[in-house]
FIKOLZA-1660 file (N, C-alpha, C; in steps of 0.1 Angstrom, whole numbers, plus 5000, padded with zeros to 4 digits):
% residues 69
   i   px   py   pz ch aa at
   1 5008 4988 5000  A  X  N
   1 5000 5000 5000  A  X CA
   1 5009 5012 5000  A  X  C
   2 5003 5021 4989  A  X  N
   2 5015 5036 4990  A  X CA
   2 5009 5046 4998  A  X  C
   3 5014 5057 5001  A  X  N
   3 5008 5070 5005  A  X CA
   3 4993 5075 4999  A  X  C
   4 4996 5072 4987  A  X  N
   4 4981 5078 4980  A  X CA
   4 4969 5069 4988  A  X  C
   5 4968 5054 4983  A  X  N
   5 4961 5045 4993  A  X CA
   5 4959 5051 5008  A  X  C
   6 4968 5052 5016  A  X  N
   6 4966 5053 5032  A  X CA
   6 4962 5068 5033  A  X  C
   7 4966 5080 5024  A  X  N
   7 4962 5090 5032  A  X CA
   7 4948 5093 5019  A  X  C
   8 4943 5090 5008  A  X  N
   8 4935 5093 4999  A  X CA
   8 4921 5094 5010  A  X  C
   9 4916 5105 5003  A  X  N
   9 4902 5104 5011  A  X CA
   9 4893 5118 5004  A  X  C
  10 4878 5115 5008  A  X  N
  10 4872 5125 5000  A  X CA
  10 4879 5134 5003  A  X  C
  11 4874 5148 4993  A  X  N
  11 4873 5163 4988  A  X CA
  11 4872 5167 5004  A  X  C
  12 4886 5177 5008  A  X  N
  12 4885 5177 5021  A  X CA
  12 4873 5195 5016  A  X  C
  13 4867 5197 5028  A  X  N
  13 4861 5205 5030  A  X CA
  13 4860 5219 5038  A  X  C
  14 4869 5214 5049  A  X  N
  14 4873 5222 5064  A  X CA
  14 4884 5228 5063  A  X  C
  15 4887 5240 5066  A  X  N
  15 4898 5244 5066  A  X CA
  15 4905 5243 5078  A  X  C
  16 4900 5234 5085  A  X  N
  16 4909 5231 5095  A  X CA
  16 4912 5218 5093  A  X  C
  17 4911 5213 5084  A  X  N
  17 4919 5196 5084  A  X CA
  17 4931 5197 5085  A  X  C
  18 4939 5191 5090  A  X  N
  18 4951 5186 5092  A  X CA
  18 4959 5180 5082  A  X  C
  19 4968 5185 5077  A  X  N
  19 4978 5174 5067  A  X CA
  19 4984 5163 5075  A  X  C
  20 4980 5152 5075  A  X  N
  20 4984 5140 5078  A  X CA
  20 5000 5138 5073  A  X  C
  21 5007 5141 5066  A  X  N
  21 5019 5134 5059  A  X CA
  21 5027 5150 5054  A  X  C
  22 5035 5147 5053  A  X  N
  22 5048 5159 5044  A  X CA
  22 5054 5168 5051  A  X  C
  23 5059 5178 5048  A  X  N
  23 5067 5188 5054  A  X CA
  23 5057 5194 5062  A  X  C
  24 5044 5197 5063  A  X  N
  24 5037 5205 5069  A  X CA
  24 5027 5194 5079  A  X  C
  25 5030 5186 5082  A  X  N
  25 5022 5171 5088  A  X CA
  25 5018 5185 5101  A  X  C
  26 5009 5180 5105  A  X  N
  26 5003 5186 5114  A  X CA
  26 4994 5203 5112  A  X  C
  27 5000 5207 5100  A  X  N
  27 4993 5220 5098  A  X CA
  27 4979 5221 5093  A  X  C
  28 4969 5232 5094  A  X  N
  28 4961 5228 5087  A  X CA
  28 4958 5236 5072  A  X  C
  29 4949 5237 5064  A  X  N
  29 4947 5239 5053  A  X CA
  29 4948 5253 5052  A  X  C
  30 4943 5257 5064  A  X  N
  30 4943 5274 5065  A  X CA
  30 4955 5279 5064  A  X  C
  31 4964 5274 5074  A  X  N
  31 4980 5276 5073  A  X CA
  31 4983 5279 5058  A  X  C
  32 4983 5267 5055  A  X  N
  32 4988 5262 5039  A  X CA
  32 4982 5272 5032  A  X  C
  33 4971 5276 5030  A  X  N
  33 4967 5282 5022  A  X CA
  33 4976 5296 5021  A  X  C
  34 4974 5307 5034  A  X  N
  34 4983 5316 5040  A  X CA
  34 4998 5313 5036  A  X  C
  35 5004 5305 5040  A  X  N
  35 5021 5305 5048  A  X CA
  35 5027 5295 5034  A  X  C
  36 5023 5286 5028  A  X  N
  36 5029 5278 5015  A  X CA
  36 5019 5274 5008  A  X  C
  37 5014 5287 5001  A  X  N
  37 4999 5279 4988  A  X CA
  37 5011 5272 4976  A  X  C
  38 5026 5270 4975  A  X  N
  38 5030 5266 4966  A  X CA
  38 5034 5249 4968  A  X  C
  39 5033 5245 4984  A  X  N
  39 5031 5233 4988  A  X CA
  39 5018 5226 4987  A  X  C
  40 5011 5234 4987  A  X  N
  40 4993 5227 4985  A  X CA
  40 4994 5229 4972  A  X  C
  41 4999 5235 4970  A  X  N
  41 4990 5233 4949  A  X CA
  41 5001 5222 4946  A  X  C
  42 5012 5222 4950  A  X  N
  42 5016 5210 4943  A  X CA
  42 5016 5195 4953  A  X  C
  43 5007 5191 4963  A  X  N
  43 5000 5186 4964  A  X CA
  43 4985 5180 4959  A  X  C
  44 4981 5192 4956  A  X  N
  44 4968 5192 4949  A  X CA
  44 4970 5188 4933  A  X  C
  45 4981 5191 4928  A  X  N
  45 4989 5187 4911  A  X CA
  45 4990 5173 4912  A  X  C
  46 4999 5169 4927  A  X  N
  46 5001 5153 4924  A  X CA
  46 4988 5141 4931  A  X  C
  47 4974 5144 4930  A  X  N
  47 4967 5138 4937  A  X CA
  47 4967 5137 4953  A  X  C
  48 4975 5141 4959  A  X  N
  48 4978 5139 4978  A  X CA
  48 4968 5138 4982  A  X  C
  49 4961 5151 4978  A  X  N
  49 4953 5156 4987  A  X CA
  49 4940 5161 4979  A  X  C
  50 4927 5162 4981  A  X  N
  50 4919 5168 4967  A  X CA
  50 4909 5184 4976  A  X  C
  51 4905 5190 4971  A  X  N
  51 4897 5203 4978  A  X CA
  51 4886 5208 4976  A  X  C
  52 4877 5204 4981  A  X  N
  52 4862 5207 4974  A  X CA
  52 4861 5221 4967  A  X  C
  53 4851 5222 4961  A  X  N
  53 4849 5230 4953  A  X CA
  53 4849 5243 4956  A  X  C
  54 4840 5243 4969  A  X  N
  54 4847 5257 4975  A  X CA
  54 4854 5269 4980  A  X  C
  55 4865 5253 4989  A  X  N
  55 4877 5257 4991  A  X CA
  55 4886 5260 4980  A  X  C
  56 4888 5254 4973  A  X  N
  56 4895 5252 4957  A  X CA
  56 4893 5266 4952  A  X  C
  57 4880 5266 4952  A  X  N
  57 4876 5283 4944  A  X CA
  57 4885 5298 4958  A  X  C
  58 4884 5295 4966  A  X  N
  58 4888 5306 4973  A  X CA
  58 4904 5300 4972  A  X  C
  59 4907 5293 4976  A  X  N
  59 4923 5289 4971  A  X CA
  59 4928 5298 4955  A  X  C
  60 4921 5292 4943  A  X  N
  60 4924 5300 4936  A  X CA
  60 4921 5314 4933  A  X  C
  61 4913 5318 4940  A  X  N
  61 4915 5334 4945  A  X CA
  61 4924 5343 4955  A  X  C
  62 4925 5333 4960  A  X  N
  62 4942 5335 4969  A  X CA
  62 4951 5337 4960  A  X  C
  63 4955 5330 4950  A  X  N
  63 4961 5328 4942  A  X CA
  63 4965 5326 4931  A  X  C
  64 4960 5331 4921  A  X  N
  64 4955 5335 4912  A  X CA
  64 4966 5325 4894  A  X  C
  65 4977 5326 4904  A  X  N
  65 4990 5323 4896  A  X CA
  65 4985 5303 4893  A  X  C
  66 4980 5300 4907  A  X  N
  66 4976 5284 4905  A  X CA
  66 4963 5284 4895  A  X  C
  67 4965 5275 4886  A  X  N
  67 4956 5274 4879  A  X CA
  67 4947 5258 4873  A  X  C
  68 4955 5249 4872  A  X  N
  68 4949 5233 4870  A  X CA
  68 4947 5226 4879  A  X  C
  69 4937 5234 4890  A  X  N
  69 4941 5223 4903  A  X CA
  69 4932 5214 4900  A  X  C
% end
């Protein structure tokens, strides 16, 4: 079983979920969004992690530069 298997799970929703795995293990989405949106988008690029639709949308308003998430 790889990482994608063990940590895959619905379209998180909360901005306070917790990253389970990586450099930021313990932070939550809000962080990430704020402090390294360049670590969540390229999470969000390689499958890790996925972001409902609404989060996603204010993400790329945050950010304008991320674009194929």
């Amino acid at each position: 079983m790889n990482y994608k298997e063990i940590y895959r799970r619905p379209p998180i929703t909360d901005r306070e979920w917790v990253m389970p795995f990586g450099k930021h293990k313990g932070q939550t989405i809000a962080y990430l969004m704020d402090a390294d949106p360049q670590y969540l988008a390229w999470c969000i690029d390689r499958d890790m992690i996925e972001l409902d639709h609404i989060l996603l949308d204010e993400f790329e308003q945050m950010n304008p530069w991320m674009i194929d998430a």
